[in-house]
C-alpha positions, 0 to 999 in steps of 0.5 A: 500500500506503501508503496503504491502510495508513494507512486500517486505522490510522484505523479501528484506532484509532476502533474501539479502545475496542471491539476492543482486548482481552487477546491469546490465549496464542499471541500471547504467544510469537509475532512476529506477522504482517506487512503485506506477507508474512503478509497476502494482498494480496486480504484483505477489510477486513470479512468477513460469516461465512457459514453453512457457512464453517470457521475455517480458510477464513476464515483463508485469506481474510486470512492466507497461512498460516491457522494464523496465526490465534492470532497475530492475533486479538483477543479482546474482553472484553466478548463471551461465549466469543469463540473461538466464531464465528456465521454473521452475525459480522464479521471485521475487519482493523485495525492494532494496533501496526504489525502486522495484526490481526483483530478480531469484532463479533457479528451480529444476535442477539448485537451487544451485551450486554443484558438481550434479548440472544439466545444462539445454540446453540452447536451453530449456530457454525462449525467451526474446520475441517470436521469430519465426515469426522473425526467419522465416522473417530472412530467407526470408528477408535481407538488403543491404546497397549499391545496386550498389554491386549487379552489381558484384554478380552472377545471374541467366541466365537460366535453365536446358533444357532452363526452364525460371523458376526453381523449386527443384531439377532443373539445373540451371545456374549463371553467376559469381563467386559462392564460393563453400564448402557451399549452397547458396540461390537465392534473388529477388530485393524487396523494395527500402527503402527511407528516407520519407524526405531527399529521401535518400537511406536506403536500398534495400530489397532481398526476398528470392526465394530459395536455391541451392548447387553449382554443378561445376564452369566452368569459369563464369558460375556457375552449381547449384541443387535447394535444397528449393524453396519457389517460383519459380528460374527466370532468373535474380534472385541474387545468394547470400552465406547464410547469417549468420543470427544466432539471439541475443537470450540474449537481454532484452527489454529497451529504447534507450540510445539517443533521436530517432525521425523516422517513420515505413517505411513500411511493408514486404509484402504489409500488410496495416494495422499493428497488434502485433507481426508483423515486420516493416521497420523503418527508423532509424539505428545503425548510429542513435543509435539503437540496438537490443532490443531497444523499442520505442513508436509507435504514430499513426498519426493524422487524416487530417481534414478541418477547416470548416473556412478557409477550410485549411487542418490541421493535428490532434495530433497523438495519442499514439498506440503502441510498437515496438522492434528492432531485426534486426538494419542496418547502415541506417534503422531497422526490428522491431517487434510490441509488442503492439497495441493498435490501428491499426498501419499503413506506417507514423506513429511516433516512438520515445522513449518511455515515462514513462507516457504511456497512460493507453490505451497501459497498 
């Protein structure tokens, strides 16, 4: 170990003049990583970025624990918009102070700074995790925080040819105000989320049925042409301006800033049992300071037993099974996505921040 470390010190300091640069505020706070806890025994000394890879897998090819990333990378000045990541970069590992660290050299295309130089789109950087199962829910899915402002929003009051459902391109009709100059999509009333102790109102989740392009507004009663349906429009469906739902593609993985202590609220769509890559409720938001990006331990909750004694009931202690991100942070509540699970995830379950010493099972 020795003597692999010495190496990484060597090439650390011949590539200094290149990789040393100013740390990301994450690294401000932090301890940092160290060699032999935080550092997979396996990592790779160099690593090609490979079309298709995520920021969170290439994490995981160095560190343990993946939301580490901010604590050990380095930022070059000299490259443009570092936090953006190509297939053909390469991922470095070097020494920077007694502790590891991840420097990036660009690939072809983009090596150095010159008059030739050629942008990638941005479109064509990787994703910091996969985002098209979050992309897909954000289109389906929203979050209002005051349920009572859905009084004064319009609503369906029937169909062309007096069609209680409707379907694309349909004629229907809403009473309200529908603001025009764009397209507008029909919710369906979902889930009231409740806070599992207190019974606080945390939101009320809108399903997405469909979209429309408003026709004419003739004094309350709104003409729209159903332009996407995923089910069918009924009477009483919300009609609602799209949503500006643009998703932060530039976060990195880390853990939050304060001490977060919630549950998994609950799981769109009925799903019972929770697996990677799905998207959670959890009860904790931007007022308990969570952001997008934020990582936290899942703790799968302790089986209830008897004591063969007394015949109480007591509650085991939970165990650790998995990693959530948050992608979708609201006042009260959040959307995150499960990034691990080494144990089957499920409504009640504990969150809270993630802790160093992570047991090996979710390595």
């Amino acid at each position: 170990m020795k003597q692999r470390r010495d190496g990484r010190v060597r090439r650390g300091v011949l590539g200094a003049a290149a990789a040393l640069g100013m740390l990301v505020a994450a690294l401000v706070q932090a301890q940092g990583p160290d060699w032999d806890d935080d550092l997979r025994h396996d990592a790779p000394e160099r690593y090609t970025v490979l079309r298709g890879d995520t920021l969170w897998e290439i994490s995981g090819r160095f560190l343990h624990h993946p939301w580490q990333w901010p604590e050990v990378w380095q930022v070059n000045p000299q490259i443009e918009n570092p936090h953006l990541i190509y297939p053909g970069d390469v991922i470095y590992l070097y020494d920077c102070g007694g502790r590891p660290c991840l420097g990036l050299e660009r690939g072809q295309g983009q090596a150095r700074l010159s008059p030739e130089m050629r942008t990638i789109p941005h479109r064509e950087a990787i994703e910091p995790i996969p985002l098209e199962a979050i992309r897909h829910f954000l289109r389906e899915h929203r979050v209002v925080e005051d349920p009572e402002a859905l009084d004064e929003l319009a609503y369906v009051v029937g169909g062309d040819d007096r069609r209680l459902m409707s379907g694309v391109g349909d004629r229907l009709y809403a009473r309200g105000e529908v603001p025009g100059g764009g397209r507008v999509a029909f919710y369906r009333v979902g889930e009231r989320f409740l806070d599992p102790a207190s019974g606080e109102l945390l939101g009320l989740e809108l399903e997405s049925v469909g979209q429309a392009r408003r026709e004419r507004q003739e004094e309350e009663i709104a003409v729209l042409e159903v332009t996407a349906s995923r089910q069918e429009v009924r009477n009483g469906d919300i009609v609602l301006p799209l949503e500006d739902r643009a998703l932060v593609t530039q976060f990195v993985p880390r853990a939050p800033e304060r001490e977060v202590e919630g549950s998994i609220l609950a799981v769109p769509g009925g799903v019972q049992f929770i697996g990677r890559l799905q998207v959670v409720a959890l009860d904790r938001g931007r007022r308990d300071g969570l952001e997008a990006g934020h990582v936290l331990m899942v703790e799968q909750r302790g089986e209830l037993v008897s004591d063969p004694r007394t015949g109480e009931q007591l509650r085991l202690p939970g165990e650790g099974a998995g990693l959530v991100m948050v992608f979708r942070p609201y006042e009260k509540m959040s959307y995150g996505l499960v990034m691990k699970a080494s144990r089957t995830l499920s409504v009640g379950d504990r969150i809270h921040n993630p802790q160093r010493a992570v047991s090996a099972a979710l390595r």
